[in-house]
Predicted model as a PDB file, atoms N, CA, C, CB and O in Angstrom, pLDDT in the B-factor column:
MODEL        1                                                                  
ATOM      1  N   UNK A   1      -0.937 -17.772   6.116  1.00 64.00           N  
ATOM      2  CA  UNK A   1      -0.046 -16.724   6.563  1.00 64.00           C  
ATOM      3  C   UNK A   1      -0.454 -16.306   7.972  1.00 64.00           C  
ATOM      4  CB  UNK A   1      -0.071 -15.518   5.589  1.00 64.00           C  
ATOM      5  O   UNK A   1      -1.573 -16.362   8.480  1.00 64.00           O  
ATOM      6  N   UNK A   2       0.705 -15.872   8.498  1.00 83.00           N  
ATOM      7  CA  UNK A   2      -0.079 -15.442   9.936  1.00 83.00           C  
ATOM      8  C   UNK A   2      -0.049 -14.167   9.948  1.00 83.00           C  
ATOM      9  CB  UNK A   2       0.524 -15.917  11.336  1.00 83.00           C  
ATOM     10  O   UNK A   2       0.425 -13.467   9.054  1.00 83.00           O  
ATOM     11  N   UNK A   3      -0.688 -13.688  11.231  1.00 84.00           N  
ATOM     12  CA  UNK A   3      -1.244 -12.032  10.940  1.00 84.00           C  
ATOM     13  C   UNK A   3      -0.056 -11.362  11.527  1.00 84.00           C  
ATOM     14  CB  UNK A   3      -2.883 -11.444  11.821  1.00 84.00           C  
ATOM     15  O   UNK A   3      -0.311 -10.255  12.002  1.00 84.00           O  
ATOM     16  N   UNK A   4       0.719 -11.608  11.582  1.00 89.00           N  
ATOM     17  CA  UNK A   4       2.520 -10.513  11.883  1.00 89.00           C  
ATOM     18  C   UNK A   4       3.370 -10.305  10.197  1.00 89.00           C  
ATOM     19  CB  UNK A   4       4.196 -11.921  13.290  1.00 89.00           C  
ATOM     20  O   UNK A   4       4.114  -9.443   9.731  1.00 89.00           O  
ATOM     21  N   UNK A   5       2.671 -11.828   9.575  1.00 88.00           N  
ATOM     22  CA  UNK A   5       3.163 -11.515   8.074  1.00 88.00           C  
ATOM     23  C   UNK A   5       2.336 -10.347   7.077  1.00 88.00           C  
ATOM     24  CB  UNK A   5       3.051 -12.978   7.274  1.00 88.00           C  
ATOM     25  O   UNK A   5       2.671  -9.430   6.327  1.00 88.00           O  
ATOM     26  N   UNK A   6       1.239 -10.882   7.483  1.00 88.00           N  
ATOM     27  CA  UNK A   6       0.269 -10.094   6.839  1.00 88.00           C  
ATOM     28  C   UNK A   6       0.290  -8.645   7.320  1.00 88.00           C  
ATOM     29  CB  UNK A   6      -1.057 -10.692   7.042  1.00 88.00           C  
ATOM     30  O   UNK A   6      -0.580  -7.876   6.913  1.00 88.00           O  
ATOM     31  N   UNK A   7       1.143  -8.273   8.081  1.00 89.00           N  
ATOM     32  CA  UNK A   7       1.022  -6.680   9.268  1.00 89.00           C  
ATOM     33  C   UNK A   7       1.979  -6.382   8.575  1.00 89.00           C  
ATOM     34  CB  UNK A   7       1.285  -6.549  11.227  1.00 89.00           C  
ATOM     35  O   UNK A   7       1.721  -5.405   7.873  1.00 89.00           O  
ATOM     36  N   UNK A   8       3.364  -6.924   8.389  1.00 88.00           N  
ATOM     37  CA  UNK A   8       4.865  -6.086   7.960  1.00 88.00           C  
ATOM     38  C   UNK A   8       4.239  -6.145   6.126  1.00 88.00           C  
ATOM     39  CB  UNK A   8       6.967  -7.340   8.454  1.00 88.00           C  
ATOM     40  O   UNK A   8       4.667  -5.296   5.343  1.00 88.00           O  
ATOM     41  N   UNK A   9       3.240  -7.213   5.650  1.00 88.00           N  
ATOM     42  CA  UNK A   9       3.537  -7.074   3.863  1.00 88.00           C  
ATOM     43  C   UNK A   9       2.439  -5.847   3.934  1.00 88.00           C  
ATOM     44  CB  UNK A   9       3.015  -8.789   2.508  1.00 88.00           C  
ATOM     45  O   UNK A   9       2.603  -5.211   2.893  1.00 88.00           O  
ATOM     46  N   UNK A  10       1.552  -5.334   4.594  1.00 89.00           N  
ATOM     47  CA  UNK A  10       0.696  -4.323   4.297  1.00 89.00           C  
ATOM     48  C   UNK A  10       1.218  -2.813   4.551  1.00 89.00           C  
ATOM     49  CB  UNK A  10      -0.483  -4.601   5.053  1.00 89.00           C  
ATOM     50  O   UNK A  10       1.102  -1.732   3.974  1.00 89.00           O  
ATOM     51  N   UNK A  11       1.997  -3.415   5.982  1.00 88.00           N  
ATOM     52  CA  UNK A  11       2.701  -1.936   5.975  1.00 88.00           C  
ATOM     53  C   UNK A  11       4.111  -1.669   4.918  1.00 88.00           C  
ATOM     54  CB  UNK A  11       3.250  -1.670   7.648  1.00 88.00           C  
ATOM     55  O   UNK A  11       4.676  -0.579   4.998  1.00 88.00           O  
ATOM     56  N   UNK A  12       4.310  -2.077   4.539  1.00 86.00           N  
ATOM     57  CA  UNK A  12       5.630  -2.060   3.179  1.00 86.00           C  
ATOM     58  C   UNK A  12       4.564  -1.633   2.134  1.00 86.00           C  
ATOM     59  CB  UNK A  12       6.628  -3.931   2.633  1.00 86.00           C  
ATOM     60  O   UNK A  12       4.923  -0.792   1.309  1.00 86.00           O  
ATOM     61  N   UNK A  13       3.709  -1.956   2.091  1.00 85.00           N  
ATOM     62  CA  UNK A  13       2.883  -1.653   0.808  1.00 85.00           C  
ATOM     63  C   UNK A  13       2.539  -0.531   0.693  1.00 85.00           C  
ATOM     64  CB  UNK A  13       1.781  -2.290   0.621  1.00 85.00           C  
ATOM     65  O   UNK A  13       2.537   0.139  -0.340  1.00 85.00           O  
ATOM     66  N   UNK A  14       2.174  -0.183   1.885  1.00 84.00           N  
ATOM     67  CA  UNK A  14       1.701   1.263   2.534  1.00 84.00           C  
ATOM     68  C   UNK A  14       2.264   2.218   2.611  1.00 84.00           C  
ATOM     69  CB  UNK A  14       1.425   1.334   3.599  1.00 84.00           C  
ATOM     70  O   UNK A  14       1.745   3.320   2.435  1.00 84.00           O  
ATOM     71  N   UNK A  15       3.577   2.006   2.921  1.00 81.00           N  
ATOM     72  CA  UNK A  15       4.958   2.678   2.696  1.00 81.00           C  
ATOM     73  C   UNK A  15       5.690   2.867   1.284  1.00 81.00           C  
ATOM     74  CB  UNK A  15       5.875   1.916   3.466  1.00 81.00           C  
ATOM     75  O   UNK A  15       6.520   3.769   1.169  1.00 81.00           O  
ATOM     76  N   UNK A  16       5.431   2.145   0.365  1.00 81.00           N  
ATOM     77  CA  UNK A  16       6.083   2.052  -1.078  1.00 81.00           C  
ATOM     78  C   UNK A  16       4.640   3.091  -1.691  1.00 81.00           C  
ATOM     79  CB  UNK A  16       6.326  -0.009  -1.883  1.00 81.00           C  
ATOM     80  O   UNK A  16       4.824   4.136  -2.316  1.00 81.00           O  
ATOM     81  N   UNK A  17       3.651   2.699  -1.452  1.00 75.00           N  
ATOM     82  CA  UNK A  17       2.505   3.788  -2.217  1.00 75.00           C  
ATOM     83  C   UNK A  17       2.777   4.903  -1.266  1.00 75.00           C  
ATOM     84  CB  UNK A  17       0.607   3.289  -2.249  1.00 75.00           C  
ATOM     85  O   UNK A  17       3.243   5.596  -2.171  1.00 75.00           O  
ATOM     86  N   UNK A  18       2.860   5.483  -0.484  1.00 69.00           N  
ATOM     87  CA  UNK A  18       3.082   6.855   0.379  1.00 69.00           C  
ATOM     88  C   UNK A  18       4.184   7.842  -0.507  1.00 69.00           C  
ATOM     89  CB  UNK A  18       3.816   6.432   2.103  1.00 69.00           C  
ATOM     90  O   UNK A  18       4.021   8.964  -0.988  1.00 69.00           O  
ATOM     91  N   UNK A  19       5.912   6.515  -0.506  1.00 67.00           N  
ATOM     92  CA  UNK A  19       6.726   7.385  -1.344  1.00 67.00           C  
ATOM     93  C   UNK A  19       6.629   7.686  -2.831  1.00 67.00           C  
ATOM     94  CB  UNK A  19       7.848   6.963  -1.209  1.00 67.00           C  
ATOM     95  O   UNK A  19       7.175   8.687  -3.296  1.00 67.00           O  
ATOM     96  N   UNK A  20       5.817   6.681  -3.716  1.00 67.00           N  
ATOM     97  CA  UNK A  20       5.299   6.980  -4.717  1.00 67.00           C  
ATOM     98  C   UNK A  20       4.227   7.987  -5.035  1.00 67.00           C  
ATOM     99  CB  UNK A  20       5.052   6.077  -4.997  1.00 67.00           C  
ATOM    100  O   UNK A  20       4.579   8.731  -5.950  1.00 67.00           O  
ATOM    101  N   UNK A  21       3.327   8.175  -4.679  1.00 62.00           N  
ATOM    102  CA  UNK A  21       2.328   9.266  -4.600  1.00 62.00           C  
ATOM    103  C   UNK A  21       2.983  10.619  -3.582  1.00 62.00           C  
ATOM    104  CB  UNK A  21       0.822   8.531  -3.901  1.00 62.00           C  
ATOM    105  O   UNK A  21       2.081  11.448  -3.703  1.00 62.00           O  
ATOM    106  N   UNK A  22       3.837  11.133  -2.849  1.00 56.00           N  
ATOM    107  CA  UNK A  22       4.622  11.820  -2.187  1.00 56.00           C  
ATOM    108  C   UNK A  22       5.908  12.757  -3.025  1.00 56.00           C  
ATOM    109  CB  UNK A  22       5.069  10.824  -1.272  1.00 56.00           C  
ATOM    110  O   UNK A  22       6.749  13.507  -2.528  1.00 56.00           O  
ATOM    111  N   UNK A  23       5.647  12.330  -4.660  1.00 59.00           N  
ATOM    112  CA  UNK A  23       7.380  12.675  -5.463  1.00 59.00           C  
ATOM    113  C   UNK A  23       6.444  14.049  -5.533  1.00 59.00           C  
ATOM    114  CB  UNK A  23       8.241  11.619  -7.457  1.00 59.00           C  
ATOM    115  O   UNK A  23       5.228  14.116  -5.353  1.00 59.00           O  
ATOM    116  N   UNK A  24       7.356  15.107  -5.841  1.00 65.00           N  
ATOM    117  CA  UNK A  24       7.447  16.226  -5.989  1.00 65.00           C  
ATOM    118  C   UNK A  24       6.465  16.427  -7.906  1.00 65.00           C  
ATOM    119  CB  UNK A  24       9.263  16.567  -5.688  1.00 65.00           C  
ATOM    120  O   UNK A  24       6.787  15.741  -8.876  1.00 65.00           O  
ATOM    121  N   UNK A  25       5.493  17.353  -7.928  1.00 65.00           N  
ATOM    122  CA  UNK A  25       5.105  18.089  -8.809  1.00 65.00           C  
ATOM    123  C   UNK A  25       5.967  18.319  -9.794  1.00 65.00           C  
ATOM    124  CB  UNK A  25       4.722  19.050  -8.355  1.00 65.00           C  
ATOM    125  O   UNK A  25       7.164  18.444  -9.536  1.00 65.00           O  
ATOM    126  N   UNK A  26       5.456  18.414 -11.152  1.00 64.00           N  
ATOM    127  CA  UNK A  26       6.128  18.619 -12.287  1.00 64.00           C  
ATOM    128  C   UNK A  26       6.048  20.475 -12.834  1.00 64.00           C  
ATOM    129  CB  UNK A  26       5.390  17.464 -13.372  1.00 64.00           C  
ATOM    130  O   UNK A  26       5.174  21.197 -12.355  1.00 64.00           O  
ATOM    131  N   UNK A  27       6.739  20.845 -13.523  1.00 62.00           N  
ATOM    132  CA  UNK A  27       6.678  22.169 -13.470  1.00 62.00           C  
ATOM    133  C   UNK A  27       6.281  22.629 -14.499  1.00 62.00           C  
ATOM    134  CB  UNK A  27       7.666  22.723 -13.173  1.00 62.00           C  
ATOM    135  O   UNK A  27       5.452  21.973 -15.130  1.00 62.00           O  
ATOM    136  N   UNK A  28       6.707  23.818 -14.976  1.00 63.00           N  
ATOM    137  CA  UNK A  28       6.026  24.358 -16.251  1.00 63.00           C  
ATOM    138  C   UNK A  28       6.012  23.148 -17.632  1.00 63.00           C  
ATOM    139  CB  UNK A  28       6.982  25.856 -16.713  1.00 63.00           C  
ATOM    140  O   UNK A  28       5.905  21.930 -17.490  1.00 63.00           O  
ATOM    141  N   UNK A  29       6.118  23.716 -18.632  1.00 63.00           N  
ATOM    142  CA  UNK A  29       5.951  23.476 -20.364  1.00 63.00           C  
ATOM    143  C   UNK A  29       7.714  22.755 -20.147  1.00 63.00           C  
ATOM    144  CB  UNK A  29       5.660  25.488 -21.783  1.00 63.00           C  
ATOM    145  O   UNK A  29       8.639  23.566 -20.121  1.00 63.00           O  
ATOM    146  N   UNK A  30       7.920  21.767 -20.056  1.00 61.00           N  
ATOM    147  CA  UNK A  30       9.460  21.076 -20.190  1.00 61.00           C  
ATOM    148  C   UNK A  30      10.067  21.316 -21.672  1.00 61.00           C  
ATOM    149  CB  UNK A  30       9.390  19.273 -19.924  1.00 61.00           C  
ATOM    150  O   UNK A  30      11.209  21.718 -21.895  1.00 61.00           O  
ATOM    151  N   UNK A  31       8.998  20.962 -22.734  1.00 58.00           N  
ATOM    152  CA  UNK A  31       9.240  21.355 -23.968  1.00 58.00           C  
ATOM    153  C   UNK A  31       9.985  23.108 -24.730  1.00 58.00           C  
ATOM    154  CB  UNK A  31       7.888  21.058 -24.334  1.00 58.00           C  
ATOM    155  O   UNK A  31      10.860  23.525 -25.488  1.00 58.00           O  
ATOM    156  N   UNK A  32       8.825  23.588 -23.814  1.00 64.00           N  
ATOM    157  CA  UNK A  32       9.002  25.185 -24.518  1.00 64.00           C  
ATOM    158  C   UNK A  32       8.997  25.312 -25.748  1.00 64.00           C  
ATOM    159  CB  UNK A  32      10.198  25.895 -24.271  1.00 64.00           C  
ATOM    160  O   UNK A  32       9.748  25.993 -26.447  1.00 64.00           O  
ATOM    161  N   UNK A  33       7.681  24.300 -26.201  1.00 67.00           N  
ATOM    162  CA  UNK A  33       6.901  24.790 -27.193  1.00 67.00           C  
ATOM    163  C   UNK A  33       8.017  23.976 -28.586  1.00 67.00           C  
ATOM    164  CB  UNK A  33       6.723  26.787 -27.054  1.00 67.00           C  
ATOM    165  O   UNK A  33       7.705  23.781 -29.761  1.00 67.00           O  
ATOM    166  N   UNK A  34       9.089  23.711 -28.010  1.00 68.00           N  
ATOM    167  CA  UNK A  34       9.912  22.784 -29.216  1.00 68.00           C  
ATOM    168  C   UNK A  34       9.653  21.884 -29.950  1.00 68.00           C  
ATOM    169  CB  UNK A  34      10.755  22.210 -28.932  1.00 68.00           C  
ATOM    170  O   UNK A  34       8.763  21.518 -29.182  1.00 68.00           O  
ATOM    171  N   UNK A  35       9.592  21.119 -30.792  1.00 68.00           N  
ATOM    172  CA  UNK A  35       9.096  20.300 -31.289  1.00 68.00           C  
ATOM    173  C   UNK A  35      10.062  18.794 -31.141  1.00 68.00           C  
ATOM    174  CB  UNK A  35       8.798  20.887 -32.547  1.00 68.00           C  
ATOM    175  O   UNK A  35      11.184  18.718 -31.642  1.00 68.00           O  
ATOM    176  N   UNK A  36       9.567  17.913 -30.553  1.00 66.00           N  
ATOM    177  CA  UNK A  36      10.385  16.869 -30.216  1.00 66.00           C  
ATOM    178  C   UNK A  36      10.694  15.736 -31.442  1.00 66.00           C  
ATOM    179  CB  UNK A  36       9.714  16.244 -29.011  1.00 66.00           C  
ATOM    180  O   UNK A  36       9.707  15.216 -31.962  1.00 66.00           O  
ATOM    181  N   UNK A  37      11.712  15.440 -31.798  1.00 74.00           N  
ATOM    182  CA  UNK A  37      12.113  14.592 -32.467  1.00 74.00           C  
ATOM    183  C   UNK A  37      11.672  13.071 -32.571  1.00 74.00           C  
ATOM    184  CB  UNK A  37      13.121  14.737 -32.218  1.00 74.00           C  
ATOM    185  O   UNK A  37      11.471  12.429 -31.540  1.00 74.00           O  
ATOM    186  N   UNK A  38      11.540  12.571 -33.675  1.00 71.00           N  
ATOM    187  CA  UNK A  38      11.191  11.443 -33.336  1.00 71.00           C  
ATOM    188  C   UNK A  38      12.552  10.394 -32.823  1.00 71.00           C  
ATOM    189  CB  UNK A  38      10.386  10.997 -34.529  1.00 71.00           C  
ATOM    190  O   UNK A  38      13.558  10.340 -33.530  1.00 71.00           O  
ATOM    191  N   UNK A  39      12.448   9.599 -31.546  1.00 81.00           N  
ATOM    192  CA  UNK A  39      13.155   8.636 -30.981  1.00 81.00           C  
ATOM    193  C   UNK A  39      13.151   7.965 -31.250  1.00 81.00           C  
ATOM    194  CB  UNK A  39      13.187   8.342 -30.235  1.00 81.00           C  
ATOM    195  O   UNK A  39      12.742   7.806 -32.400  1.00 81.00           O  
ATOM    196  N   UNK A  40      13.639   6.758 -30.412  1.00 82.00           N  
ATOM    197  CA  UNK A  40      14.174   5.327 -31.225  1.00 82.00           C  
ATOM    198  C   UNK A  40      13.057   4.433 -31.239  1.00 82.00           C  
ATOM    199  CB  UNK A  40      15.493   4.464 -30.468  1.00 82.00           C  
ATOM    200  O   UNK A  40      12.969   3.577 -32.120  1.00 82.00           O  
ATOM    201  N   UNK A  41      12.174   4.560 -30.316  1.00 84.00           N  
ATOM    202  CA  UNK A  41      10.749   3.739 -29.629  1.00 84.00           C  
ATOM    203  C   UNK A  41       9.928   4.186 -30.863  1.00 84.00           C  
ATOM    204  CB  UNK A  41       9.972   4.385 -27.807  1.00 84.00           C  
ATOM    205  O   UNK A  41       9.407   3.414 -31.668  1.00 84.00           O  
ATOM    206  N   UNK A  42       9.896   5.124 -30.889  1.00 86.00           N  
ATOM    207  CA  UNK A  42       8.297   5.618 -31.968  1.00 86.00           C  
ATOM    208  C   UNK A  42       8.947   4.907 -33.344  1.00 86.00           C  
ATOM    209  CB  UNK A  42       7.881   7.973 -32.312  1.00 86.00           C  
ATOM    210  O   UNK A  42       8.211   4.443 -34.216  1.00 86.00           O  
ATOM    211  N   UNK A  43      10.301   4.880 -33.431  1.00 88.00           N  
ATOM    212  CA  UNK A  43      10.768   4.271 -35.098  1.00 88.00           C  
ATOM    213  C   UNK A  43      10.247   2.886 -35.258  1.00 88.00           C  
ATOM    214  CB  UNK A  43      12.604   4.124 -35.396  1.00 88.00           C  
ATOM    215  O   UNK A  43       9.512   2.385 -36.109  1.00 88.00           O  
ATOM    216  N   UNK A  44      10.971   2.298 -33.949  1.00 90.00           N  
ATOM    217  CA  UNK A  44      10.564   0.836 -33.714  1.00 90.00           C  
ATOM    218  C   UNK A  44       9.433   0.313 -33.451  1.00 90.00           C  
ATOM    219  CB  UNK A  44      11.097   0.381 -32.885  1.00 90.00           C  
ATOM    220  O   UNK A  44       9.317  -0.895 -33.656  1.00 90.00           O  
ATOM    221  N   UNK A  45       8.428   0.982 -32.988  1.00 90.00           N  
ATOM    222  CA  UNK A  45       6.380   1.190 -33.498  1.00 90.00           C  
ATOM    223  C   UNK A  45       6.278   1.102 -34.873  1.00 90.00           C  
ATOM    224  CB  UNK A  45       5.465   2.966 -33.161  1.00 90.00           C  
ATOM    225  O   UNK A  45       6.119   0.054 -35.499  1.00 90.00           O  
ATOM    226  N   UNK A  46       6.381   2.337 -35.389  1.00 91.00           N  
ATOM    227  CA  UNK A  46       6.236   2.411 -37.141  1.00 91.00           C  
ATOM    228  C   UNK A  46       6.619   1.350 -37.965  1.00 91.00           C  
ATOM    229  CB  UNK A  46       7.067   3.488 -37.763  1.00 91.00           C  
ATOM    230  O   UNK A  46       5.959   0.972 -38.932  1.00 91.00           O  
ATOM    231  N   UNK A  47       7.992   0.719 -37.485  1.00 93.00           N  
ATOM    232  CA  UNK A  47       8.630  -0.132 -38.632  1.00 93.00           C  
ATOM    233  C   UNK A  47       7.466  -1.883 -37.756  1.00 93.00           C  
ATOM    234  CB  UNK A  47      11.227  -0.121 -38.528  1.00 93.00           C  
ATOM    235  O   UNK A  47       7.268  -2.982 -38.274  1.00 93.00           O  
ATOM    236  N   UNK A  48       7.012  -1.368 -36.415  1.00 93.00           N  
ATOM    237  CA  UNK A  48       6.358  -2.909 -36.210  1.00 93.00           C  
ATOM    238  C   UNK A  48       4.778  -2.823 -36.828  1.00 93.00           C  
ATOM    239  CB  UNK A  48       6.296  -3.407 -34.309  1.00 93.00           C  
ATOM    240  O   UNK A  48       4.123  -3.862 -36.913  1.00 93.00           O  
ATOM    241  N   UNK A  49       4.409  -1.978 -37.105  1.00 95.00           N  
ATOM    242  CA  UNK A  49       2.937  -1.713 -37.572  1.00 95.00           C  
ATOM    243  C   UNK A  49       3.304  -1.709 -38.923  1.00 95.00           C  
ATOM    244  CB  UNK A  49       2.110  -0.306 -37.047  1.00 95.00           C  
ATOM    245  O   UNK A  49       2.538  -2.452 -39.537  1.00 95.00           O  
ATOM    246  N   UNK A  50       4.177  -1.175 -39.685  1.00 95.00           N  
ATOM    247  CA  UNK A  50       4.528  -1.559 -40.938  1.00 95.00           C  
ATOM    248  C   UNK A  50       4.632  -3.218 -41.403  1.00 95.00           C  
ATOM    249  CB  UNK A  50       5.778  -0.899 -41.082  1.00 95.00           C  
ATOM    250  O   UNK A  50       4.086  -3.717 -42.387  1.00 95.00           O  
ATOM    251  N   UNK A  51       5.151  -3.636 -40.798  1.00 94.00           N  
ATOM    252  CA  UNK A  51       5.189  -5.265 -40.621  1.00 94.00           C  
ATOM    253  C   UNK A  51       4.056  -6.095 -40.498  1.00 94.00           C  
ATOM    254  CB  UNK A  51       5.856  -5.623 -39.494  1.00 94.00           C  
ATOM    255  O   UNK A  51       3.426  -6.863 -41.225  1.00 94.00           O  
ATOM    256  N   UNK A  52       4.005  -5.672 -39.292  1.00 93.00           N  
ATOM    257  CA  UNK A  52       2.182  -6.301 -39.423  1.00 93.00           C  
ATOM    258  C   UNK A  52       1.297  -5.881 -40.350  1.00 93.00           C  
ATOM    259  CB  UNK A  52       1.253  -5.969 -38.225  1.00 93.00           C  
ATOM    260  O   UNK A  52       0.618  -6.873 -40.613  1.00 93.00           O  
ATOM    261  N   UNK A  53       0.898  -4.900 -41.037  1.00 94.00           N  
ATOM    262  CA  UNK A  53       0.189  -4.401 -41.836  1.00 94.00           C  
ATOM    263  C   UNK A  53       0.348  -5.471 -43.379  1.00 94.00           C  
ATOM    264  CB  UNK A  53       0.648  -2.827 -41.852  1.00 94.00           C  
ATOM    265  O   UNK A  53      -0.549  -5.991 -44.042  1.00 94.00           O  
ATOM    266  N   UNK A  54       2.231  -5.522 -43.620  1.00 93.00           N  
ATOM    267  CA  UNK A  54       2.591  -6.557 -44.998  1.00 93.00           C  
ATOM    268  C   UNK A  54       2.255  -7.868 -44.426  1.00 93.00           C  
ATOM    269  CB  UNK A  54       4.375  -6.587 -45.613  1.00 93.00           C  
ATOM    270  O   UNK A  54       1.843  -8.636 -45.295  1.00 93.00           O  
ATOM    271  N   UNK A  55       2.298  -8.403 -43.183  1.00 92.00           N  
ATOM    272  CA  UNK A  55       1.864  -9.936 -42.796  1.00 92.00           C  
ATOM    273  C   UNK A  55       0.354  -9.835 -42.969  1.00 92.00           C  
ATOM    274  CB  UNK A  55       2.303 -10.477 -41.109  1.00 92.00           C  
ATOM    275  O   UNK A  55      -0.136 -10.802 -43.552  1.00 92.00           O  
ATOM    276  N   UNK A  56      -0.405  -8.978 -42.630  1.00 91.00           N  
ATOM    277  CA  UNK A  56      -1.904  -9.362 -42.606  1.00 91.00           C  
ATOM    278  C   UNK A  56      -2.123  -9.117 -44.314  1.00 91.00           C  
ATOM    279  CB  UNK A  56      -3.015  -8.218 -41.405  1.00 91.00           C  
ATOM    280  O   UNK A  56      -2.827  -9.920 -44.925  1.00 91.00           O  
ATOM    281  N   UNK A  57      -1.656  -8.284 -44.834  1.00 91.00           N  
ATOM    282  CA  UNK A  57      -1.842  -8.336 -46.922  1.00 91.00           C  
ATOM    283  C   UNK A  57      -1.622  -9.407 -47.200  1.00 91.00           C  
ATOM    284  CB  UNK A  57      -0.771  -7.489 -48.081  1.00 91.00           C  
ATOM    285  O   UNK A  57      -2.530 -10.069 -47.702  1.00 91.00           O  
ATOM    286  N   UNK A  58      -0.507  -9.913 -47.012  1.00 90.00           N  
ATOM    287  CA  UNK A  58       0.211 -11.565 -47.404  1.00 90.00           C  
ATOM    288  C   UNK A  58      -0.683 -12.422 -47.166  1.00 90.00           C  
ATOM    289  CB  UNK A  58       1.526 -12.146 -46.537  1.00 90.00           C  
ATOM    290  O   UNK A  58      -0.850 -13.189 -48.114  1.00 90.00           O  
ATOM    291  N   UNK A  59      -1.508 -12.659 -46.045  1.00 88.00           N  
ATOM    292  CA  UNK A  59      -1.756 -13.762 -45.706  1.00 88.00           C  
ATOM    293  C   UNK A  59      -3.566 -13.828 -46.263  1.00 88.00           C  
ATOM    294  CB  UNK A  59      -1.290 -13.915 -44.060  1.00 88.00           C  
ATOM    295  O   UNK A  59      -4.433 -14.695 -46.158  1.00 88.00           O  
ATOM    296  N   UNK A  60      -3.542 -12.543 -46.828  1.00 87.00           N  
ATOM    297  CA  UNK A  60      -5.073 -11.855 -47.382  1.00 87.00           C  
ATOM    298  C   UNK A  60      -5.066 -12.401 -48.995  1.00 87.00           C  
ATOM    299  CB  UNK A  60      -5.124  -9.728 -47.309  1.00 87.00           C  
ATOM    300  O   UNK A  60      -5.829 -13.098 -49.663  1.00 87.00           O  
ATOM    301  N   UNK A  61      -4.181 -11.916 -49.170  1.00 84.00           N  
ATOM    302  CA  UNK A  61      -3.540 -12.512 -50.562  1.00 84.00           C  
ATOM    303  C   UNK A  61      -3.379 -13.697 -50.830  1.00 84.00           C  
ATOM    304  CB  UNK A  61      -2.394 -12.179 -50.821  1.00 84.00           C  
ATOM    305  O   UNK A  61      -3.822 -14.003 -51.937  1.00 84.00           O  
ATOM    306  N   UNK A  62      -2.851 -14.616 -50.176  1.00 84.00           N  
ATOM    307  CA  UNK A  62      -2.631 -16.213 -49.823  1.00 84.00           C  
ATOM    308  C   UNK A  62      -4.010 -16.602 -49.736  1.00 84.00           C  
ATOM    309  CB  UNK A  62      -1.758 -16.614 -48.337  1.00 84.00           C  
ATOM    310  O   UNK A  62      -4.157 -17.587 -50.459  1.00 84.00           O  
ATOM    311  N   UNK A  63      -4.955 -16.318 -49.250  1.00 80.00           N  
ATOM    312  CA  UNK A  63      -5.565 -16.779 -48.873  1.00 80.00           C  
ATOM    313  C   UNK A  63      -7.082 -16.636 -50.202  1.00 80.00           C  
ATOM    314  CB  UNK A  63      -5.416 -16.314 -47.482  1.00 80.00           C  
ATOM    315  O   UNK A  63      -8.184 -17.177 -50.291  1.00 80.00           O  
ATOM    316  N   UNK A  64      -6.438 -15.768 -50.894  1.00 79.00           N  
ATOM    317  CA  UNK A  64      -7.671 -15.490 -52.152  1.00 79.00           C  
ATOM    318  C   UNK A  64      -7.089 -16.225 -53.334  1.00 79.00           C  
ATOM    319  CB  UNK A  64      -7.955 -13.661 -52.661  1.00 79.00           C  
ATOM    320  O   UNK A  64      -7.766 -16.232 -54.362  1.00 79.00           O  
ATOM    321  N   UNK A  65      -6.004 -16.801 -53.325  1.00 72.00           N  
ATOM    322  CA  UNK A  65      -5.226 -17.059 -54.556  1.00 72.00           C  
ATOM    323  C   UNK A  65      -5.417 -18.604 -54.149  1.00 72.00           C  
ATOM    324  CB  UNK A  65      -3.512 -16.322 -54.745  1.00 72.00           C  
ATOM    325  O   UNK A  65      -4.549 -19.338 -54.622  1.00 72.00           O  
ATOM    326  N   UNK A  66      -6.509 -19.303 -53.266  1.00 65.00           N  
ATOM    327  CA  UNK A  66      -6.592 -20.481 -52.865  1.00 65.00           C  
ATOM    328  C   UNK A  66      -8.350 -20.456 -53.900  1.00 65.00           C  
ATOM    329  CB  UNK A  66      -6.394 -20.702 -50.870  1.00 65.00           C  
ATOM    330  O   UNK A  66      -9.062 -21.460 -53.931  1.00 65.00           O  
TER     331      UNK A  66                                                      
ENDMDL                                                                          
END                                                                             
């Protein structure tokens, strides 16, 4: 690479971390103390740790019945 490439990819870099670290502060309690519902992500965790949990029994099981 030559050093005019290496000058514009450092300063872009330099510039993308400046406006990232530069966003505005977060403010009080967003919640207000509410209690948040469970979403679609935390369901789709539970039901994948549920899964894995019956694949690793199964294959525990399979494997004693040998």
């Amino acid at each position: 690479m030559t050093g005019t490439k290496i000058f514009i990819y450092s300063a872009i870099l330099l510039l993308i971390c400046h406006t990232v670290h530069a966003q505005p502060g977060g403010g009080g309690d967003p919640g207000g103390g509410q209690p948040v519902p469970i979403g679609g992500m935390e369901f789709l965790l539970g039901l994948g740790a549920a899964l894995g949990v019956k694949k690793i029994l199964g294959l525990r099981n399979k494997n004693k019945s040998l």
